[in-house]
PDB file of N, CA, C and O in Angstrom:
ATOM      1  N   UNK A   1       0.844  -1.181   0.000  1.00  0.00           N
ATOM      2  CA  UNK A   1       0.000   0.000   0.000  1.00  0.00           C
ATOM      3  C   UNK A   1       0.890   1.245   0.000  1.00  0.00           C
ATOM      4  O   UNK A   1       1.641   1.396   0.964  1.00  0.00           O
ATOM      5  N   UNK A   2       0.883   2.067  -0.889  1.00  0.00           N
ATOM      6  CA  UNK A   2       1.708   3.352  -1.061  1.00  0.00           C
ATOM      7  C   UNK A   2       1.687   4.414   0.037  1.00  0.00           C
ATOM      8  O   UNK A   2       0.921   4.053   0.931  1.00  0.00           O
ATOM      9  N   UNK A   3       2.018   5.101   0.183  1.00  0.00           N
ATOM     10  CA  UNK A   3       1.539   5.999   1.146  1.00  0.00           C
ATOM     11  C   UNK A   3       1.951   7.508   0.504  1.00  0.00           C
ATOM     12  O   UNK A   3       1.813   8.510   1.206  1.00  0.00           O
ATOM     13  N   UNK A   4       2.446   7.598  -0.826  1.00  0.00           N
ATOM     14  CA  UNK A   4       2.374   8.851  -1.734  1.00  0.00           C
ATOM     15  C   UNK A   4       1.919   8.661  -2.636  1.00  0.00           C
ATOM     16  O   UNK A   4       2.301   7.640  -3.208  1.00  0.00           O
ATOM     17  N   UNK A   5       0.769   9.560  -3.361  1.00  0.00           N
ATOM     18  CA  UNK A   5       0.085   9.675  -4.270  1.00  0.00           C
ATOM     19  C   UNK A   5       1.769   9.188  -5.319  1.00  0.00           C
ATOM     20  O   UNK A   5       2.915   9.386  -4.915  1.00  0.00           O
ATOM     21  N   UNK A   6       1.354   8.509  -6.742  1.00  0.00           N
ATOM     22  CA  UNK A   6       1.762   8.208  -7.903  1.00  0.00           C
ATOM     23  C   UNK A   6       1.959   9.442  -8.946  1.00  0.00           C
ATOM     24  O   UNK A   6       1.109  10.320  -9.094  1.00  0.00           O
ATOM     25  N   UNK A   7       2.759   9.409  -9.399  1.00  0.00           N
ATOM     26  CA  UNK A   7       3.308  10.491 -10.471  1.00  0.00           C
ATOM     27  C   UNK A   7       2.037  10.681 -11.547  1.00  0.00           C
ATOM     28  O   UNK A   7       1.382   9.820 -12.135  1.00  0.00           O
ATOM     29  N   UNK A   8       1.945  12.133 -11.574  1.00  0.00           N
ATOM     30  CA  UNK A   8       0.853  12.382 -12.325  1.00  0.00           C
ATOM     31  C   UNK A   8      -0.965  12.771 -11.895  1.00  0.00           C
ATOM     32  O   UNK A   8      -1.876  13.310 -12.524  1.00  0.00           O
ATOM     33  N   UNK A   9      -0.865  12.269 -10.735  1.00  0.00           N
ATOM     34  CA  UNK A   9      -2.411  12.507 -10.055  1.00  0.00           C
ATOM     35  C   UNK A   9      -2.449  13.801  -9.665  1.00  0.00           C
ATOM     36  O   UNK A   9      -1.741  14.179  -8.731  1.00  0.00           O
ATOM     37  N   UNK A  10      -3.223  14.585 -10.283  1.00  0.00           N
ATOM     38  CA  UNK A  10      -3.864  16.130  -9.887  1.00  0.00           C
ATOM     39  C   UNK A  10      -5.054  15.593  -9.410  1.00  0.00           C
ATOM     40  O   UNK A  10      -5.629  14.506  -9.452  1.00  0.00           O
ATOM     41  N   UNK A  11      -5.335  17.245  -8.711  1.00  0.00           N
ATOM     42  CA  UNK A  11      -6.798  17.207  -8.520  1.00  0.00           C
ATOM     43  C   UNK A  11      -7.494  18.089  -9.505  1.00  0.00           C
ATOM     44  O   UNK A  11      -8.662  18.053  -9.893  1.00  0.00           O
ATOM     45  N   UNK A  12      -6.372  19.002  -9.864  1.00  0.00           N
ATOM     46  CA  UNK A  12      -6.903  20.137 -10.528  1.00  0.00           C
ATOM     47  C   UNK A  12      -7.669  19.734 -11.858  1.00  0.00           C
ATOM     48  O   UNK A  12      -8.322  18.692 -11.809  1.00  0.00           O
ATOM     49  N   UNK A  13      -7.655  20.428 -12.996  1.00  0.00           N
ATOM     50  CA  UNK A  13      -7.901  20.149 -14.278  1.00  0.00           C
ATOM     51  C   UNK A  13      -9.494  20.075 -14.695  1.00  0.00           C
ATOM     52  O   UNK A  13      -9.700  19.429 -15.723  1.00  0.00           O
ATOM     53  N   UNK A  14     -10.691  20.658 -14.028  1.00  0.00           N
ATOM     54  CA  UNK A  14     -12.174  20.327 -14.715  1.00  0.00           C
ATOM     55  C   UNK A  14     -12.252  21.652 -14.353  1.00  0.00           C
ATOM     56  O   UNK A  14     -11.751  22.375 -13.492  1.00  0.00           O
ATOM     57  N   UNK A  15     -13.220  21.781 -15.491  1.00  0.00           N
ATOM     58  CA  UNK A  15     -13.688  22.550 -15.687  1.00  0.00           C
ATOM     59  C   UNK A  15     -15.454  22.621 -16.262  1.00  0.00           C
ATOM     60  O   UNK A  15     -15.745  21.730 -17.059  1.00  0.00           O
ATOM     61  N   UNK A  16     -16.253  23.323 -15.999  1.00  0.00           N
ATOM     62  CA  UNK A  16     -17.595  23.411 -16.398  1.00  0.00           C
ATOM     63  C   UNK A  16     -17.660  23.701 -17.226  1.00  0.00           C
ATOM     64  O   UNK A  16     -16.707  24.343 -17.668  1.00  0.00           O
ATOM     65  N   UNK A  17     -18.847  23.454 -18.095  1.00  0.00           N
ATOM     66  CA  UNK A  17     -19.478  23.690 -19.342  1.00  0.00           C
ATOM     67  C   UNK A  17     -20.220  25.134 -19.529  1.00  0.00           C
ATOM     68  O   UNK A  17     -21.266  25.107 -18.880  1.00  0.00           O
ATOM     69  N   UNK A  18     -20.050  26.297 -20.147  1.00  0.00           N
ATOM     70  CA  UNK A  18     -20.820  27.428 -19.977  1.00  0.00           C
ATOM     71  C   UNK A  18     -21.973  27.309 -20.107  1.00  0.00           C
ATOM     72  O   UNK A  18     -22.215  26.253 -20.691  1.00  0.00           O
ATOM     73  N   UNK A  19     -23.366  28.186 -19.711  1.00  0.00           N
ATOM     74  CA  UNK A  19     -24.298  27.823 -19.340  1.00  0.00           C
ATOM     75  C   UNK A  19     -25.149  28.481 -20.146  1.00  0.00           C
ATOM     76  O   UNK A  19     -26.375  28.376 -20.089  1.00  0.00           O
ATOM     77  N   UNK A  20     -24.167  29.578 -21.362  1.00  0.00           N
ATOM     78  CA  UNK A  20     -24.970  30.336 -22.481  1.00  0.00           C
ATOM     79  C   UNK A  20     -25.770  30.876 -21.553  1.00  0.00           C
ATOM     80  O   UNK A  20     -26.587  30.020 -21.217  1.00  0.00           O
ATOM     81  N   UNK A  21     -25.917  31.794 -21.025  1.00  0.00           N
ATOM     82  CA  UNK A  21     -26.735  33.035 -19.916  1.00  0.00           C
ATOM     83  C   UNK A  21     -26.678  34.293 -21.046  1.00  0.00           C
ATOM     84  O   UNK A  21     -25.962  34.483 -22.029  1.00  0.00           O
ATOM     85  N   UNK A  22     -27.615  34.946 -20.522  1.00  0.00           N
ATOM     86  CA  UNK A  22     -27.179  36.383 -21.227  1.00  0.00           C
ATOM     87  C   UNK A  22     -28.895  36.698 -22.293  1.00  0.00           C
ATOM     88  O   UNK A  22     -29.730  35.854 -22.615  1.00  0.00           O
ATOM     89  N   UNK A  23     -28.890  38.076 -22.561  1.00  0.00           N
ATOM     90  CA  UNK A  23     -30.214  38.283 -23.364  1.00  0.00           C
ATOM     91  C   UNK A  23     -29.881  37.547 -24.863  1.00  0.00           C
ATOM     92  O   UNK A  23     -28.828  37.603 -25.499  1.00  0.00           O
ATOM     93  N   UNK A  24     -31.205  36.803 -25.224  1.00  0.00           N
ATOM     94  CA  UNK A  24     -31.321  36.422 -26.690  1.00  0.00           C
ATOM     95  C   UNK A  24     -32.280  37.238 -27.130  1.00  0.00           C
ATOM     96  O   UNK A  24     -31.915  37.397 -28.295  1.00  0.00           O
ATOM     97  N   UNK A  25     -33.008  37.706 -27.034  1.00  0.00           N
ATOM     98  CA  UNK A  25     -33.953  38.531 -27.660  1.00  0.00           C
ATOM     99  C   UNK A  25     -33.660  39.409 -26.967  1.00  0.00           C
ATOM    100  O   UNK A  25     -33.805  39.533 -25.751  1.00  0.00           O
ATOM    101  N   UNK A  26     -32.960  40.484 -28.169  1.00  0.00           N
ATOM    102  CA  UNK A  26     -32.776  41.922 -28.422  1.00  0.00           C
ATOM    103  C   UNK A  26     -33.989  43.199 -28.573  1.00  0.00           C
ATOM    104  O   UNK A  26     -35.015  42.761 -29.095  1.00  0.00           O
ATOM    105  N   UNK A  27     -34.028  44.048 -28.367  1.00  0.00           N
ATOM    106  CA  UNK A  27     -35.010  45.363 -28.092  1.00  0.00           C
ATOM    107  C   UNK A  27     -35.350  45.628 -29.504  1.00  0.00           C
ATOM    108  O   UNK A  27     -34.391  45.826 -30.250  1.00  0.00           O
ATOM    109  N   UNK A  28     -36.468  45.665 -29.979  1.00  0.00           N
ATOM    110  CA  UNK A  28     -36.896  46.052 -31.453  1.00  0.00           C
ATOM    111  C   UNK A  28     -37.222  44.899 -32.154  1.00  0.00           C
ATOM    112  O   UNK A  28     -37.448  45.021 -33.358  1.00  0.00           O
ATOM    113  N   UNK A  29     -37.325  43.231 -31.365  1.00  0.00           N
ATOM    114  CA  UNK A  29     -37.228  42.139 -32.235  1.00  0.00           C
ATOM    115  C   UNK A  29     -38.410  41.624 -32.353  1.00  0.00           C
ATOM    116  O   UNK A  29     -38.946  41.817 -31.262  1.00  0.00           O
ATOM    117  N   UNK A  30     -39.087  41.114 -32.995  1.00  0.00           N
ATOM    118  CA  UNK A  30     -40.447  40.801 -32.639  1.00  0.00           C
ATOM    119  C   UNK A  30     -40.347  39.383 -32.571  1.00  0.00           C
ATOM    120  O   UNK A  30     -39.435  38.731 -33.080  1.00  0.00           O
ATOM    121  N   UNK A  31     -41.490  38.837 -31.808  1.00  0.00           N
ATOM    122  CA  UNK A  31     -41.202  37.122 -30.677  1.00  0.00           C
ATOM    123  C   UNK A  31     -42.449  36.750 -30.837  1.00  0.00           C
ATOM    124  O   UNK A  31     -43.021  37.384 -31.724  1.00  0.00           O
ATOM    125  N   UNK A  32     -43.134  35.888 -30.261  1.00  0.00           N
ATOM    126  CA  UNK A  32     -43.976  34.822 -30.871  1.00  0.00           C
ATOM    127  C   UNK A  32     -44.392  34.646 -29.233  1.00  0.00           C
ATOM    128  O   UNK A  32     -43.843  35.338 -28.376  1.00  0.00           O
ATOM    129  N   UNK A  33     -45.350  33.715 -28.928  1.00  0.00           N
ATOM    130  CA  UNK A  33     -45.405  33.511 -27.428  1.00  0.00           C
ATOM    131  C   UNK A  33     -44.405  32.621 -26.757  1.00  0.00           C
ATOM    132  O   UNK A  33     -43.493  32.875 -27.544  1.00  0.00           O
ATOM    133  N   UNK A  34     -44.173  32.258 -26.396  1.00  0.00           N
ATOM    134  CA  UNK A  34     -42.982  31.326 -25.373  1.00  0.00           C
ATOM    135  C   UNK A  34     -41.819  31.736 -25.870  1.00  0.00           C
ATOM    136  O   UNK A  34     -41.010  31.542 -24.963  1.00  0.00           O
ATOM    137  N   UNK A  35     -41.149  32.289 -26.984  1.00  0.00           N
ATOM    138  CA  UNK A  35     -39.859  32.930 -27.443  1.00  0.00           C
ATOM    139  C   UNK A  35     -39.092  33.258 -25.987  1.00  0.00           C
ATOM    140  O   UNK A  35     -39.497  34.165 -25.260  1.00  0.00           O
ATOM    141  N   UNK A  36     -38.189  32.603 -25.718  1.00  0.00           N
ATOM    142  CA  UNK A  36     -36.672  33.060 -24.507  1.00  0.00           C
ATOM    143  C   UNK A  36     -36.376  34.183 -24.947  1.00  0.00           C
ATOM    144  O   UNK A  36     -35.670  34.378 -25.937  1.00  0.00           O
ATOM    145  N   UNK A  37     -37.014  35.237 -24.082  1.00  0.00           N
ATOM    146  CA  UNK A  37     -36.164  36.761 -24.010  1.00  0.00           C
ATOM    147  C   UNK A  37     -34.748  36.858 -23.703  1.00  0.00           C
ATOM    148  O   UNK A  37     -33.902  37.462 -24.363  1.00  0.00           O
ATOM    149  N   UNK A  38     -34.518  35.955 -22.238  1.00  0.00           N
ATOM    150  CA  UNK A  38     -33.068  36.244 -21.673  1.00  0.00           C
ATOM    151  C   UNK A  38     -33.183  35.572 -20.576  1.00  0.00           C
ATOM    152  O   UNK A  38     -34.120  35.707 -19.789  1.00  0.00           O
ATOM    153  N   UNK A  39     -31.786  34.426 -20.377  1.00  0.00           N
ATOM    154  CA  UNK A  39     -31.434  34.058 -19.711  1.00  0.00           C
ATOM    155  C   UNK A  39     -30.825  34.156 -18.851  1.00  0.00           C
ATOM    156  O   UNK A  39     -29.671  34.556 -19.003  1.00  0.00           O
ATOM    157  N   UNK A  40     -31.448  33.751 -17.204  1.00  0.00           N
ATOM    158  CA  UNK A  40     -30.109  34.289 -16.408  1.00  0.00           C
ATOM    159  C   UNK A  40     -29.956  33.861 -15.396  1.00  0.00           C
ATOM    160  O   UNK A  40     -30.862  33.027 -15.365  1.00  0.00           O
ATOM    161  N   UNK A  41     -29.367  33.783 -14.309  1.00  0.00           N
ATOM    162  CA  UNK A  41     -29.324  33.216 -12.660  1.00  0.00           C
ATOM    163  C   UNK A  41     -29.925  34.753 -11.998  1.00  0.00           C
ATOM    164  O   UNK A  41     -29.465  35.747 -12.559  1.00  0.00           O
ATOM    165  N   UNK A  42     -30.614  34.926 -11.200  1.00  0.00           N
ATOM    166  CA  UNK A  42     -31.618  35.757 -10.610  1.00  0.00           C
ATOM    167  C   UNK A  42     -31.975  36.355 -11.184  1.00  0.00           C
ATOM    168  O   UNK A  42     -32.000  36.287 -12.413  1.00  0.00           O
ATOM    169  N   UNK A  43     -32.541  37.475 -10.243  1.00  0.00           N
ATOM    170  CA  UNK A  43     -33.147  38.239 -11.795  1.00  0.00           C
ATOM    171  C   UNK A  43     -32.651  39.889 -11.947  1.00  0.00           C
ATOM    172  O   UNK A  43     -33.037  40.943 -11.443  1.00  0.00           O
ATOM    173  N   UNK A  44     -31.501  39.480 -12.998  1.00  0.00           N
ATOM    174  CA  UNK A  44     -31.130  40.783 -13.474  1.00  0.00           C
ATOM    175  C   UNK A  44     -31.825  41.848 -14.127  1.00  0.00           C
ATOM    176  O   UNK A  44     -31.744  43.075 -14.076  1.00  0.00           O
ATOM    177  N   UNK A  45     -32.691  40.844 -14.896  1.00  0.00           N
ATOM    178  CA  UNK A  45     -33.757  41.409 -15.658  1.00  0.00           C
ATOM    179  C   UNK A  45     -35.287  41.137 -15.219  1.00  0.00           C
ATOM    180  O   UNK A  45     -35.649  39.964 -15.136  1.00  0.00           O
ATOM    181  N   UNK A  46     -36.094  42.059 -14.967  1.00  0.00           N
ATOM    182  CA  UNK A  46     -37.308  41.664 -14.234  1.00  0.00           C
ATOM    183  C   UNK A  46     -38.367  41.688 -15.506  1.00  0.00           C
ATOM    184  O   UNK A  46     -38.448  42.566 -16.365  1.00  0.00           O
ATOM    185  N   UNK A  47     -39.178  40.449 -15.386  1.00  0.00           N
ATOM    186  CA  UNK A  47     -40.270  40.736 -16.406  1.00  0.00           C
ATOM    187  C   UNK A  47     -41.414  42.060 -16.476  1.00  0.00           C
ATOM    188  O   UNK A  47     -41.771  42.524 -15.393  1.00  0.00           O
ATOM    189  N   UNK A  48     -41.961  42.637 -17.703  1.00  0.00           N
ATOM    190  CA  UNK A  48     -42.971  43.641 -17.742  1.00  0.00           C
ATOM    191  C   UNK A  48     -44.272  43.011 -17.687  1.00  0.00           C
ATOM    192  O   UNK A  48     -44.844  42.176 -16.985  1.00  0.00           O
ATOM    193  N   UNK A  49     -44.601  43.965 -19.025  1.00  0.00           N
ATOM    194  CA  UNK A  49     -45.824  43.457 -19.487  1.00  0.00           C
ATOM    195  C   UNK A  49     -45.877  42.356 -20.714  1.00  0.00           C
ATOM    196  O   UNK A  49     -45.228  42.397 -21.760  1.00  0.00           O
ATOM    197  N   UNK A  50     -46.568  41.634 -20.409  1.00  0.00           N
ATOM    198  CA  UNK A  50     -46.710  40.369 -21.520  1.00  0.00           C
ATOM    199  C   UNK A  50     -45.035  39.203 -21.602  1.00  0.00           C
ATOM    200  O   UNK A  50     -44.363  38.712 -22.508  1.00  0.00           O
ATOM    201  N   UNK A  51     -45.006  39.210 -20.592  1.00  0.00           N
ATOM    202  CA  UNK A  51     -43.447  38.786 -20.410  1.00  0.00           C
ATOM    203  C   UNK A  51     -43.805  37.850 -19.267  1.00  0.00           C
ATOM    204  O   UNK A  51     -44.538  38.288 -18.380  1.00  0.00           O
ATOM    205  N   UNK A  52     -43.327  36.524 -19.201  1.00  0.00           N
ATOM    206  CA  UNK A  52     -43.353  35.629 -18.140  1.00  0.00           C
ATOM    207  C   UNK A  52     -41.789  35.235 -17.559  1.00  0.00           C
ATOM    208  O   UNK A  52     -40.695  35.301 -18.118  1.00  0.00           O
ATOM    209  N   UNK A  53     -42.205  34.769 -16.105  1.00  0.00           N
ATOM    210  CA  UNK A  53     -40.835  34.343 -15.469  1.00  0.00           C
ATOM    211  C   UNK A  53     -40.988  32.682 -14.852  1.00  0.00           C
ATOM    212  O   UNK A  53     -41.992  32.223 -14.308  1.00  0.00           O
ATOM    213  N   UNK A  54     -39.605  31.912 -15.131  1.00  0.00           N
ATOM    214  CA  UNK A  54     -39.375  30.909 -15.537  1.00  0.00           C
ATOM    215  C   UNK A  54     -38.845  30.017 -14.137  1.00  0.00           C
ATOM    216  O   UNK A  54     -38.196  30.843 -13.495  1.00  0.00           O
ATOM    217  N   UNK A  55     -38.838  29.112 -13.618  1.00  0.00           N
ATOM    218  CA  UNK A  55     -38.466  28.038 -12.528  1.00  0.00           C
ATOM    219  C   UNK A  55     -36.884  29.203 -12.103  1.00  0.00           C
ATOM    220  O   UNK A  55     -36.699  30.125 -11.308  1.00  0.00           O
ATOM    221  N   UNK A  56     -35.974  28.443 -13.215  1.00  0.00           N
ATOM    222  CA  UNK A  56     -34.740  29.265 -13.507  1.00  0.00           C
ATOM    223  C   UNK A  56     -34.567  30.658 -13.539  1.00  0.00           C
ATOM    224  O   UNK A  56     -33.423  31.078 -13.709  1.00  0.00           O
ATOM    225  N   UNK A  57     -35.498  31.454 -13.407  1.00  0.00           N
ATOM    226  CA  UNK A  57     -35.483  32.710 -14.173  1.00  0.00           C
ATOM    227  C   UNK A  57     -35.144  33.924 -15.148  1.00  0.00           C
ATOM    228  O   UNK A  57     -34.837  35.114 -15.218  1.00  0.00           O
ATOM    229  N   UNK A  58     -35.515  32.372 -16.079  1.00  0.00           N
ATOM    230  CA  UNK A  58     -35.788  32.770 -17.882  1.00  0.00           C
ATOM    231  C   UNK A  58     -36.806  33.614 -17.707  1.00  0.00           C
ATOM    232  O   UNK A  58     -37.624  33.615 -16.787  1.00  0.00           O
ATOM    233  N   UNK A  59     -36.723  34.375 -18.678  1.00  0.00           N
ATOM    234  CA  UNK A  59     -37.753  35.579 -19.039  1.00  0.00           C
ATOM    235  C   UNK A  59     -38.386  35.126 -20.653  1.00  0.00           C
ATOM    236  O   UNK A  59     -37.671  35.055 -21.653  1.00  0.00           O
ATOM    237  N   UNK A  60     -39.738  34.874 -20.632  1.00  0.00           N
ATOM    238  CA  UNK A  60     -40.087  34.586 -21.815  1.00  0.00           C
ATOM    239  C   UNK A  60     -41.365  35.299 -22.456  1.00  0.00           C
ATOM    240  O   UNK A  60     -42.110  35.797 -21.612  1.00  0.00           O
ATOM    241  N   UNK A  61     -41.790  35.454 -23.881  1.00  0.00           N
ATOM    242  CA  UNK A  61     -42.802  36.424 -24.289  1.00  0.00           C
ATOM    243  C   UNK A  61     -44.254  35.527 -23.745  1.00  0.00           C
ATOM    244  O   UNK A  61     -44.270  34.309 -23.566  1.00  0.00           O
ATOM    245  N   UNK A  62     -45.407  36.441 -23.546  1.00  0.00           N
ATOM    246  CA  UNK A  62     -46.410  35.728 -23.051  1.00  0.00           C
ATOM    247  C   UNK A  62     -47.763  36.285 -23.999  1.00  0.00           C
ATOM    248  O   UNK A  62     -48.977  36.234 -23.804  1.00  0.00           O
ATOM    249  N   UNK A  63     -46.726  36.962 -25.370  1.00  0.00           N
ATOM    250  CA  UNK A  63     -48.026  37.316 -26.030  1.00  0.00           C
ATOM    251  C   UNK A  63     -47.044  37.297 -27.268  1.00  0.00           C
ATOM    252  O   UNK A  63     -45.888  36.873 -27.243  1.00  0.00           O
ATOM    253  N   UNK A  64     -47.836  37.934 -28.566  1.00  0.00           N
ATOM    254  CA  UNK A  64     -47.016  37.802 -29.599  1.00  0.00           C
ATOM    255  C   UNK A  64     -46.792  39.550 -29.771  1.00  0.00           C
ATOM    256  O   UNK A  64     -47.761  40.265 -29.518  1.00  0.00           O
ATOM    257  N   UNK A  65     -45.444  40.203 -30.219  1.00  0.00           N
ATOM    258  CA  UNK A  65     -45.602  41.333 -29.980  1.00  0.00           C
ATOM    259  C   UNK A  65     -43.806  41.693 -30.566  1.00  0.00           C
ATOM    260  O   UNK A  65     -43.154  41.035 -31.376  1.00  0.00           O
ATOM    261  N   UNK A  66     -43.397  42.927 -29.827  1.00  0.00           N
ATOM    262  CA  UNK A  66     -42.043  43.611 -30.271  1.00  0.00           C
ATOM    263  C   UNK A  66     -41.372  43.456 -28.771  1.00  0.00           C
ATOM    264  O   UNK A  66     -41.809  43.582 -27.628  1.00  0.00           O
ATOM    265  N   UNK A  67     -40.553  43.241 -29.139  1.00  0.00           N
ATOM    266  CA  UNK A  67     -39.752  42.818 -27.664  1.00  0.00           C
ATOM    267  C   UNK A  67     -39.058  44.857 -27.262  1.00  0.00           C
ATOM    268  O   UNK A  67     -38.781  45.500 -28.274  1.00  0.00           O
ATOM    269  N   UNK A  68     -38.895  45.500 -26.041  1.00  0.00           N
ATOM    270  CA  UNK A  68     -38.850  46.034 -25.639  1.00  0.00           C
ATOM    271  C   UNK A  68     -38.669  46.458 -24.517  1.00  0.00           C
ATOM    272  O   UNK A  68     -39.640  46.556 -23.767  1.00  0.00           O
ATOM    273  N   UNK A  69     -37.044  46.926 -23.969  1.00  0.00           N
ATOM    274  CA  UNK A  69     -36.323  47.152 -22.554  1.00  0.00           C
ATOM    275  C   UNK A  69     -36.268  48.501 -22.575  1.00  0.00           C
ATOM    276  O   UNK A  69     -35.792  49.205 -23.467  1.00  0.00           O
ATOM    277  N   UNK A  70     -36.968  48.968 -21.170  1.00  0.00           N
ATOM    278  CA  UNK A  70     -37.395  49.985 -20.192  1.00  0.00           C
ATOM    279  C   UNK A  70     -35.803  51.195 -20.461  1.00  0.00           C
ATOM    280  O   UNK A  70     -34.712  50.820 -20.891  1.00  0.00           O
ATOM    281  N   UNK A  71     -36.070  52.225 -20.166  1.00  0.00           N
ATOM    282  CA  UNK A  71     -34.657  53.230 -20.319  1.00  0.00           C
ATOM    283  C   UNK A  71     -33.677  52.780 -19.119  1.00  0.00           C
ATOM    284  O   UNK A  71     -32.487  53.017 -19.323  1.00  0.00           O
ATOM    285  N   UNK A  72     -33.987  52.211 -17.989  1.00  0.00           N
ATOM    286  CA  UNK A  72     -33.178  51.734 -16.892  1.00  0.00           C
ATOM    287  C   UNK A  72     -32.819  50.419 -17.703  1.00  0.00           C
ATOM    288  O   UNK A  72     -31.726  49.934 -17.409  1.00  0.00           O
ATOM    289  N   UNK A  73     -33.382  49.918 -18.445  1.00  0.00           N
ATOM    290  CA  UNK A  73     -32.591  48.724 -19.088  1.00  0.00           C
ATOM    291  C   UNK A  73     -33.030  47.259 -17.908  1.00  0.00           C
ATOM    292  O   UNK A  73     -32.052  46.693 -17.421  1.00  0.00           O
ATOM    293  N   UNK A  74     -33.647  47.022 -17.732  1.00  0.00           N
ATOM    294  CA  UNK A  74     -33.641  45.765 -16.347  1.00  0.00           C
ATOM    295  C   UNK A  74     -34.780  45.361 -16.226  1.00  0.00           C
ATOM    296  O   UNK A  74     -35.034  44.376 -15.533  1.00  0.00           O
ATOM    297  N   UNK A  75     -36.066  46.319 -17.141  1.00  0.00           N
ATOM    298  CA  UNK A  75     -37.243  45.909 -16.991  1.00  0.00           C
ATOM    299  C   UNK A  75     -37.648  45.848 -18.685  1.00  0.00           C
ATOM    300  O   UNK A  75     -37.573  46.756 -19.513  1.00  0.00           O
ATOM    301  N   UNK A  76     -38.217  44.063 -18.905  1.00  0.00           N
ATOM    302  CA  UNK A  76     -38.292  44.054 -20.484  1.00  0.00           C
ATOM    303  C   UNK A  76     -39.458  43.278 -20.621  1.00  0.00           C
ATOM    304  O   UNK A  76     -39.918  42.296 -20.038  1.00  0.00           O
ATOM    305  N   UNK A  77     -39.925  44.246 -21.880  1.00  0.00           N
ATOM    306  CA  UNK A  77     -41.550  44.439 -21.884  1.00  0.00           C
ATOM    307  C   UNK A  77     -41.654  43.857 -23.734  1.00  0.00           C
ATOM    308  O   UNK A  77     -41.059  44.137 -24.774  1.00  0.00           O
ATOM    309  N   UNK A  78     -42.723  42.964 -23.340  1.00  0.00           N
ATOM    310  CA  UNK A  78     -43.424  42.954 -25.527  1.00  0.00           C
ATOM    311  C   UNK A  78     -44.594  44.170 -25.172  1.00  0.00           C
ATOM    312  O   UNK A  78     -45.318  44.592 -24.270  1.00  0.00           O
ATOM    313  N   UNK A  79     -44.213  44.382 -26.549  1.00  0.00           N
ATOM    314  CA  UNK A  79     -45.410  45.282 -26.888  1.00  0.00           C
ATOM    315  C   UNK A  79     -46.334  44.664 -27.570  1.00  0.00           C
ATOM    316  O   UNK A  79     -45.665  44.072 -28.418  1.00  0.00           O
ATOM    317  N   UNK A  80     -47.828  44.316 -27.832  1.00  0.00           N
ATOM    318  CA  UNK A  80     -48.329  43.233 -28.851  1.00  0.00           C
ATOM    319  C   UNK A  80     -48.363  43.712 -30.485  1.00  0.00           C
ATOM    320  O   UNK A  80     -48.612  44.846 -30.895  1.00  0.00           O
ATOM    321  N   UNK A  81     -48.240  43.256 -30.790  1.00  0.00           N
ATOM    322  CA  UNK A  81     -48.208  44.224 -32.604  1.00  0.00           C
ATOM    323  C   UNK A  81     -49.494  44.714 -32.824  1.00  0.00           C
ATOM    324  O   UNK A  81     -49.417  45.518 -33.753  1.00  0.00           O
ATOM    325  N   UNK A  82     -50.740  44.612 -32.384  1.00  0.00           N
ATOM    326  CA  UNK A  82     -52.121  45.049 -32.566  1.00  0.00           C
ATOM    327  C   UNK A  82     -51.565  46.448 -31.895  1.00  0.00           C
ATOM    328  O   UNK A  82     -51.306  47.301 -32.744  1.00  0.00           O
ATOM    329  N   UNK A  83     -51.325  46.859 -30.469  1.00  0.00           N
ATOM    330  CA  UNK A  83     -50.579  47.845 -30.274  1.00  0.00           C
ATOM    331  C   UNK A  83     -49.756  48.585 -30.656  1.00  0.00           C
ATOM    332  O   UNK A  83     -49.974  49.752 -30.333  1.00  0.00           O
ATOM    333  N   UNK A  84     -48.645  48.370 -31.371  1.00  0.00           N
ATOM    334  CA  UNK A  84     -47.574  48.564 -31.679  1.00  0.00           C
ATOM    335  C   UNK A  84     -47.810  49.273 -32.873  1.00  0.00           C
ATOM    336  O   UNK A  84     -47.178  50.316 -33.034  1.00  0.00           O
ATOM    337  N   UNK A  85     -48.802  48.809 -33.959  1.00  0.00           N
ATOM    338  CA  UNK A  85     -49.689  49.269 -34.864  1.00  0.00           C
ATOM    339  C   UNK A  85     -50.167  50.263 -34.564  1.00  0.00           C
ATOM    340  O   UNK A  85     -50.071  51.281 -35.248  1.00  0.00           O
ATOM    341  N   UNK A  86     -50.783  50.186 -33.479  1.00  0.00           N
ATOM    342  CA  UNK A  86     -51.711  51.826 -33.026  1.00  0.00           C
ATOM    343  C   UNK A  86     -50.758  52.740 -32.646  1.00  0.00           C
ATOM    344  O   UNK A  86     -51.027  53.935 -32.775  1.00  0.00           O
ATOM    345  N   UNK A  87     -50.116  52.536 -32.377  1.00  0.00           N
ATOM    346  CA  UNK A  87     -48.989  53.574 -31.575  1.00  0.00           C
ATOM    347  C   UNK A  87     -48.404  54.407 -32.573  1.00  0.00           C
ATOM    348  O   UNK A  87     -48.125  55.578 -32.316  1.00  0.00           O
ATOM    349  N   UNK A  88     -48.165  53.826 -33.849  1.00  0.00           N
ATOM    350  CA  UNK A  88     -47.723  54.194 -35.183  1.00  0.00           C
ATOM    351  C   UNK A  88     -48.530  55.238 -35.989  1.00  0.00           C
ATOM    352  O   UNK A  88     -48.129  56.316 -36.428  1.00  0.00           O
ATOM    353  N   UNK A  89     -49.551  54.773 -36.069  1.00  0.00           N
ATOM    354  CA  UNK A  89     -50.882  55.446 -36.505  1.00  0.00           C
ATOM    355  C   UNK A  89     -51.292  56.494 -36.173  1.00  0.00           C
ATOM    356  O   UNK A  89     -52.372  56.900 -36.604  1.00  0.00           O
TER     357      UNK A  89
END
């Protein structure tokens, strides 16, 4: 029975897999219902209007519409295109 580790045994060396976090749907994009706004570990980004929040807290669209973040940037909102239309008009 040895009583020093053998040439070559680290502990070091693993490493994790990235977890792709971060916004996928960009401001001005238009999304569909369940479309992933932005991924993240808490909530950096808080859902608006027509926007749902996720186990994980994914942020996802909850209507069909234009995707759209608040001037503080942290609060992200769809607009529905029936709206979005009027607003134009």
């Amino acid at each position: 029975m040895a009583h020093k580790k053998g040439q070559g045994s680290v502990r070091n060396g693993r490493d994790s897999a990235s977890k792709r976090l971060g916004v996928k749907t960009f401001g001005g994009t238009p999304v569909i219902v369940g479309n992933i706004l932005v991924r993240q570990r808490g909530t950096r980004y808080h859902p608006g209007r027509n926007v749902g929040i996720g186990r994980d807290d994914t942020l996802f669209a909850l209507a069909d519409g234009v995707v759209h973040f608040d001037r503080e940037g942290r609060r992200v909102n769809v607009i529905k295109a029936v709206v979005a239309a009027e607003a134009t008009a």
